[in-house]
Every structure is written in structure tokens, then in C-alpha cells.
C-alpha positions, 0 to 999 in steps of 0.5 A: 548562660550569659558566659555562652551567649559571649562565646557565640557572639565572638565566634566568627561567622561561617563563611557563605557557601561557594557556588559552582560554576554553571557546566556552560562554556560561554563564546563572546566574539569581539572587535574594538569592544572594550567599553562593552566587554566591562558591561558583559563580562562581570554579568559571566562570572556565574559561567565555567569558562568565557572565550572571547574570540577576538579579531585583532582589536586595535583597543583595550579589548584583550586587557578587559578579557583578562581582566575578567578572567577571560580567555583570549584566542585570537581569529582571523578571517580568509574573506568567505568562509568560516565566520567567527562563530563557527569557527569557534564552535569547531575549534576551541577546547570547550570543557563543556558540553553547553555553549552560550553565544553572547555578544558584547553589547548583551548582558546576561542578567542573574534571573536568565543566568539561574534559569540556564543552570537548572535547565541545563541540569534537567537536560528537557532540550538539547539546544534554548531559544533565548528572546532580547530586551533591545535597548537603543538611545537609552531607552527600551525599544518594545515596539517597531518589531522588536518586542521579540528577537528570539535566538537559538544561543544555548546548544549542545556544541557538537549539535549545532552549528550556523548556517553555512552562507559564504558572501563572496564580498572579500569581508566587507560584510565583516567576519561574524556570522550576524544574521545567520541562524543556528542549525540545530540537530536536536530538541529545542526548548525556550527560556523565561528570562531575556538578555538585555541587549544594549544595541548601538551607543550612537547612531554612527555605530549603527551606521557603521554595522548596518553598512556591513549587514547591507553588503550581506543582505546584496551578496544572499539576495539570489539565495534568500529567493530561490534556495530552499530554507533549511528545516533545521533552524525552527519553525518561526525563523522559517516563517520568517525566511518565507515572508523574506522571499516574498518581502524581496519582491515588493516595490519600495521596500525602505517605505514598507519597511517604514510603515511596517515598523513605525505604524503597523508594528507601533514604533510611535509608542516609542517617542523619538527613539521609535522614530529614529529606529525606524527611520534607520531600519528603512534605511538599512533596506534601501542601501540592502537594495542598492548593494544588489543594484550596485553588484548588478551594474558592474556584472553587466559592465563586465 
């Protein structure tokens, strides 16, 4: 007995069992994100394939892709229309059925990677709504109204595409559809887990986005008014386009914006970083505003 003991102590351990690969083709569109793409790409290993769909990065952002095994394709923008996502969804040669949208700055933590794997394999829904823990000067934003940013992101590639809302601003609003929804031709479900989405590491690069998002709030501002909001991207986020439509045509809309967020939706309870957040968000409608006022003003120069 003693001599069998010492032969199964010395026999070396089964090697653990490898894990497949998660049947999901992951997209990360990127600019200048390398210091990000080392936070968001090791939480894809769980994932098939990973394209990191670039636009000429002047950074390390291509090294740290193929560092982690990603593939890089690179996508550059004639100025109106296709962004980046939609792009990548009509051209890339996906292996998969699935696509996950992830942006650079979100992690996709263990728990929400399992929960994609078995709901992809029961096949309940043809697309997922995905919700965001937002995170923003180091600490987690719960309140201000964005304790839920629900997003279409995990679809079956040839149902979904994103709305097609050409800007005309010759890509000042940059090249990635930011703010555009997910149409989608299918069932819809929604998932558990959340990503963790580390927005924003300084306020200049808030600033720097936000500058760009406000030239693309100006450029739709006729079209949120007066065109008809598309059935296909949910009930909540036609909801949402609906109260837009209303929201447009109050009166000092950055001081709304404000009270809504800091007060009505709690923003206080989110000490100083709720204070800043807001304070911004205002900001981010009054330069919305004054993008439409400075298209106006030259229109009527003309």
C-alpha cells in the first residue's frame, strides 16, 4: 500500500482541461487607445476572434492589438457615411455568427463573458441588450442617470446594423458611430452581467469627445425633431428619441440638463465626481446648442 501511495504522489497532475473559445466575434473600434487596449483586451481572451478596427493611430495602438493576439484592420473615413461600426460590420470576415461591440475603455469582466457563452448557445434571442457600470474620475457613477446605459451590443452580424445618420460636417463629429443605436431584425433579449466601462481618464479627454459628439448632436438636430424614430432600435430607446423631441424645444436646455441630472436624478450622492459630471453634461448641451446656432448664422450669411 505505502509503495502505491509513492507512485500517485509522484505521477504528475492532469493537465486542467482547455476551454473553448466562445463562438463570438468581438469588434473594438479605436483611435490613439493603447493605454486602454491593455485594459480591454486580456478581459477578450474567453472570446473566438477580436478585430480591433483602427483609424491610423499615431500611438502604440496596433503593437498592444498584436500583442494580445488581435487582428488589426485598418478604416479610413470618407467624411459622411459609413462610420467604423458599420463598416466593420458589412466588411470583415467574421468566423462567427455573434459579434460583440466593445469599446477600448470597457472591460468585459469573467461573470458577463459566461453569461454571453450560455446565452449564445440557447439561442433565446437573435441580438442582447448589454447595461454599463460607468466609472469617471476613479470612482463609480450610480446616479446623475447613468445607473443604466443599456445597449444593444451582442447580435447576430447579418441582422443588425446601426442607424444610418450621415452628418455632413466633413468628420468633425469624428468616424465612429457614438450615438447611433443598433437596428435590429430579430428577437431581443437582455443580460445579467454589466460591462465595466472606465469612461474618460481626465476631463480634457472628455472635453476632446464631447466637442465632437456636440458637432453630431447640431448636424441631426432637424432630423431628431421632425423624422420618424425607427421601430427597430427598442421600445426604451424610442422612448428615449421621443422625449428628445421634446427635450430640444425647452428653453435653457444646459440648466435643465443640470437640475435633471444633479438633482432630480441624484447626481449629489456622487460627492465631487457627481458634481463635475454634471456640471459637464450641461456643458455638453450648451456647446450642442451653440454648434446649431453657429450652423444657422453662417446658413443665413450665405
Amino acid at each position: 500500500m505505502p509503495a502505491l501511495e509513492t507512485a500517485r504522489a509522484a505521477a504528475p497532475a492532469e493537465a486542467p482541461a482547455k476551454v473553448a473559445k466562445a463562438p463570438v466575434s468581438v469588434i473594438v473600434p479605436v483611435k490613439n487607445e493603447a493605454e486602454n487596449l491593455r485594459r480591454c483586451l486580456p478581459a477578450l481572451d474567453w472570446a473566438d476572434e477580436v478585430f480591433v478596427v483602427d483609424s491610423q493611430s499615431t500611438d502604440d495602438t496596433c503593437d498592444v492589438a498584436v500583442e494580445h493576439g488581435a487582428a488589426v484592420v485598418q478604416f479610413a473615413f470618407n467624411g459622411v457615411y459609413p462610420k467604423k461600426k458599420n463598416w466593420s460590420l458589412d466588411s470583415l470576415p467574421f468566423r462567427n455568427e455573434w459579434v460583440l461591440i466593445v469599446d477600448a475603455d470597457e472591460v468585459v469582466v469573467p461573470e458577463l463573458a459566461e453569461e454571453i457563452r450560455a446565452r449564445i448557445e440557447a439561442d433565446e434571442a437573435d441580438g442582447y441588450y448589454l447595461n454599463s457600470k460607468y466609472y469617471f474620475l476613479g470612482r463609480r457613477i450610480k446616479h446623475c442617470g447613468y445607473s443604466e446605459c443599456w445597449n444593444l451590443r451582442l447580435f447576430k452580424h447579418a441582422l443588425g446594423r446601426y442607424e444610418r445618420m450621415p452628418d455632413h460636417s466633413g468628420g468633425r463629429s469624428g468616424d465612429n458611430e457614438a450615438h447611433e443605436h443598433v437596428e435590429l431584425q430579430g428577437r431581443v433579449g437582455r443580460l445579467t452581467h454589466e460591462l465595466d466601462h472606465h469612461a474618460y481618464p481626465t476631463i480634457a479627454a472628455w472635453v476632446e469627445k464631447h466637442n465632437r459628439y456636440a458637432v453630431w448632436e447640431a448636424a441631426q438636430y432637424e432630423r431628431f425633431l421632425s423624422e420618424p424614430i425607427p421601430k427597430t432600435i427598442g421600445r426604451g430607446k424610442r422612448f428615449k428619441r421621443m422625449l428628445k423631441k421634446v427635450y430640444l424645444r425647452l428653453p435653457m436646455r444646459p440648466a435643465v440638463r443640470f437640475l435633471y441630472a444633479y438633482v432630480a436624478r441624484l447626481g449629489f450622492l456622487d460627492g465631487r465626481p457627481g458634481l463635475v459630471f454634471c456640471t459637464l453634461l450641461s456643458f455638453y448641451d450648451f456647446l450642442a446648442w451653440a454648434n446649431v446656432y453657429e450652423r444657422r448664422t453662417a446658413e443665413r450669411a450665405r
